[in-house]
N, C-alpha and C positions, 0 to 999 in steps of 0.2 A: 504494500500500500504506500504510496508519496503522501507521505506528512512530513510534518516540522516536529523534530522530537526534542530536540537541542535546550536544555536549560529555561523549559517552558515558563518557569515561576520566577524568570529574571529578564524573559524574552520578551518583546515590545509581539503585540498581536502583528500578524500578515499583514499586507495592505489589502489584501479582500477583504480583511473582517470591519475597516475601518468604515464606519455610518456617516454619514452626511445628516447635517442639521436637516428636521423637517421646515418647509417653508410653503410658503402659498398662500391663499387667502383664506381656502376654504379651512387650511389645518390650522388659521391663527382663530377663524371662526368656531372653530370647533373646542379647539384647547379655551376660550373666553367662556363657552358655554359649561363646559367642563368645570374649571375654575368657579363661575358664578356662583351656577349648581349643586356642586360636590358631586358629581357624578362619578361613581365610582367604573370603571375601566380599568381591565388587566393592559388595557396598551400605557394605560400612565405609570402606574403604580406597577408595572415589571419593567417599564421603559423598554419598550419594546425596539427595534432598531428599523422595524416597517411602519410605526404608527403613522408619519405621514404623509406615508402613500396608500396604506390604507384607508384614513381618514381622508384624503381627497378623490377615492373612492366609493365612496360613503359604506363602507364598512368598520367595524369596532367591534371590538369584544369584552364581555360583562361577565365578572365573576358572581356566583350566586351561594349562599347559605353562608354567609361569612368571612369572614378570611385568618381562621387558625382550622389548620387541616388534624386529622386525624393520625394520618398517617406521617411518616418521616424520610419520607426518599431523598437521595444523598442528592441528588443533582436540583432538587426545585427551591427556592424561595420564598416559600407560605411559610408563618410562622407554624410549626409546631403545638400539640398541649391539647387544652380540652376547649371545644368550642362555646362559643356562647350560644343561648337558646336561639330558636328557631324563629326569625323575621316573618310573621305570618302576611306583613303587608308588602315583603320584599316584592314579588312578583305585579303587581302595580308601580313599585318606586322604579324597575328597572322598564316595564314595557315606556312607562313617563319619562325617562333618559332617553329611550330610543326616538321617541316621537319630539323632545324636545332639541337633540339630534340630529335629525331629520336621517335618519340611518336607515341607507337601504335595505343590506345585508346585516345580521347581528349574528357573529357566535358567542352562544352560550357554554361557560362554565362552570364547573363548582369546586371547593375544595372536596375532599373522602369526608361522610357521617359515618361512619360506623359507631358513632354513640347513640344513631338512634334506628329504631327500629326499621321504620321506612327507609334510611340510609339517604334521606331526602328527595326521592322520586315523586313522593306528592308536592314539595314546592316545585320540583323541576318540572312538572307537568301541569302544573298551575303557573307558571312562568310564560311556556309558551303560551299557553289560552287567553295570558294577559295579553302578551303582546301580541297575537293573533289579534282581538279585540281593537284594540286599540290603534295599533297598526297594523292593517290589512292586507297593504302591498308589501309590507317588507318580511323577508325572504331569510330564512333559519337555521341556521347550522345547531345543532347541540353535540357540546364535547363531555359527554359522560363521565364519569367514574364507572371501575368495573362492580360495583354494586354487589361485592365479595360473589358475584357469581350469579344471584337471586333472579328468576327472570320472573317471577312479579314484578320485581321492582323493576326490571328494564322492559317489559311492557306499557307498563305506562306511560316511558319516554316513547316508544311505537306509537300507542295509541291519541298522541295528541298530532302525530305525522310532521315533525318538522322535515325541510326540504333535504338534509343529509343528518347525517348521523354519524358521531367520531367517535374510536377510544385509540388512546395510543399505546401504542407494543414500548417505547421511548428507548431500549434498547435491544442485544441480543438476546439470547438466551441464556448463554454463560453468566454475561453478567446483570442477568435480573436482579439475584437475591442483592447483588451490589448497590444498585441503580434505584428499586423500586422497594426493596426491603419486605415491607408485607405483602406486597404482589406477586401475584405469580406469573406466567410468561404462558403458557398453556390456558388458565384461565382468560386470559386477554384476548388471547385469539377464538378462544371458544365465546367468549362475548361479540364479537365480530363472524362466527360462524352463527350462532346463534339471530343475530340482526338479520343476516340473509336467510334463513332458515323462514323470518316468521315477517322475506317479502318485502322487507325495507328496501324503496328504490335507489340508495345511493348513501355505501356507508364511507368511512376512511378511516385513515391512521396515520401515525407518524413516527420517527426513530430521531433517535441523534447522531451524533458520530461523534469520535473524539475520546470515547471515555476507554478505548485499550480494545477494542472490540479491531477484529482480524478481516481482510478481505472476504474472505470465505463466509464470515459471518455473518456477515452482511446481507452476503448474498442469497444464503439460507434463507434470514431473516424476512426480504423482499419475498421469497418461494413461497415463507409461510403464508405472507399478509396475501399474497393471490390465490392459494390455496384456500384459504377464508372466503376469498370470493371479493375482496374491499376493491373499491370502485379506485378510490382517489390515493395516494400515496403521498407523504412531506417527507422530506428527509432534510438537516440544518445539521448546524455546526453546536455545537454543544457549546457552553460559556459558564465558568466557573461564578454563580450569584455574590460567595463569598468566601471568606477563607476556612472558614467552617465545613465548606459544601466539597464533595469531590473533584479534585484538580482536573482542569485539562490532561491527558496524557499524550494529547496531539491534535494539529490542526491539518485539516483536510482541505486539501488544495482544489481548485474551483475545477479542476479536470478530470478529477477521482468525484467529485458529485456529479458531473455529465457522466461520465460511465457508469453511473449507477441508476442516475434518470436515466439515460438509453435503453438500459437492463430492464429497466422497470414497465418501459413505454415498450417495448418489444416482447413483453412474457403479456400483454393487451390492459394493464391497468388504463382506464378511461382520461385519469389526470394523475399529473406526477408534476411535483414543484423539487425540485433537487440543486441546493444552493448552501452556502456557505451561511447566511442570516437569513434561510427561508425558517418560516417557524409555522405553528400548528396552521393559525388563520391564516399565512400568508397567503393574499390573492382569495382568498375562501369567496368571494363574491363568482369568480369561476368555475368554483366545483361545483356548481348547481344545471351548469349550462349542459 
């Protein structure tokens, strides 16, 4: 594999990795309403490094049930610990950010409930009805949690039909127990077999790279996610949140993500985004088309 392995934690990032300020009218428009509002947004508060071109897309995406996660996977940046009780009026405050917004496209996320019963599928399913309601044209990704497996509980995300449907695999399989800690790798995919099993027109997923994971594994890994039958495919560059979180082990060179989008677009996945700072939503207003 061509990477940069060389004194990663003393090494200035590639110049692929390096983001350009968002600018434009529509993303200063947006960030004012933002601001005003308090609208919460995983493009602000993860600083995302597409926010905006996303946002001059009229796409964003809204975290839901909180933001202290259940779980403790070594690569993300939700706080850890015990979440606070459940926002029963969240799923109006968020469909009223998108409409105030004016947001074509919305993916939706959550942090993991495994503290509660329902694992939060009835706000996630109350969520899109808001914003069905509310806003009628705009167009819905929902990025799941694997709902420790329950397909009650991912029924319900089915039965409100947003236009796709996401869980990420985020790495190989070796290094799941690493990566994802309480998740499993098998489960993951069996939620994404599952989604097509019960006739969801248009699911996806996404990986990282960077974290020691081997060419071969990769490429597995792509095998599995079409073996599942997933429409859409993301593949990005992994980025250390903090020094806390697990390091870089390497950075993947913009020519090793085309070889892997080529791979991917040739085994018939529908869409493939495969780039250096492509992330879950990137472009998501596409994978609908």
């Amino acid at each position: 594999m061509e990477v940069l392995t060389k004194e990663l934690k003393h090494k200035k990032k590639p110049n692929w990795i390096r983001v350009k300020l968002p600018v434009g009218k529509k993303y200063k428009s947006l960030r004012g309403l933002v601001d005003k509002y308090k609208l919460n947004t995983i493009c602000t508060s993860g600083s995302c490094p597409n926010m905006g071109e996303c946002w001059a897309e009229g796409t964003a995406t809204f975290m839901i049930l909180g933001n202290i996660c259940t779980r403790s996977c070594g690569f993300c940046g939700v706080k850890t610990g015990r979440p606070n009780a459940v926002d029963w009026e969240e799923p109006e405050k968020v469909a009223m950010s998108i409409k105030i917004m004016k947001i074509k496209h919305a993916v939706i996320t959550s942090v993991d409930r495994d503290d509660i019963k329902d694992m939060g599928s009835i706000i996630w399913a109350e969520t899109v009805n808001a914003i069905r309601r509310i806003n009628p044209n705009t167009t819905l990704e929902t990025l799941i949690p694997d709902f420790q497996g329950n397909t009650r509980n991912i029924d319900r995300i089915i039965k409100v039909n947003p236009e796709v449907i996401s869980h990420n695999l985020e790495t190989v399989r070796r290094l799941t127990r690493e990566v994802r800690i309480q998740a499993k790798y098998e489960r993951s995919l069996d939620v994404l077999k599952y989604l097509k099993k019960k006739k969801v027109n248009r699911t996806k997923s996404g990986i990282m790279l960077g974290l020691g994971e081997k060419e071969n594994e990769v490429i597995e890994t792509i095998n599995d996610l079409k073996k599942a039958k997933v429409d859409v495919l993301t593949i990005g560059q992994y980025l250390q949140p903090t020094k806390n979180h697990l390091s870089v082990k390497s950075f993947i060179t913009p020519e090793m993500f085309k070889k892997y989008g080529d791979y991917a677009i040739n085994l018939g996945f529908r869409h493939v985004e495969s780039g250096p700072l492509v992330r879950s939503s990137y472009k998501a207003h596409k994978h609908i088309l």
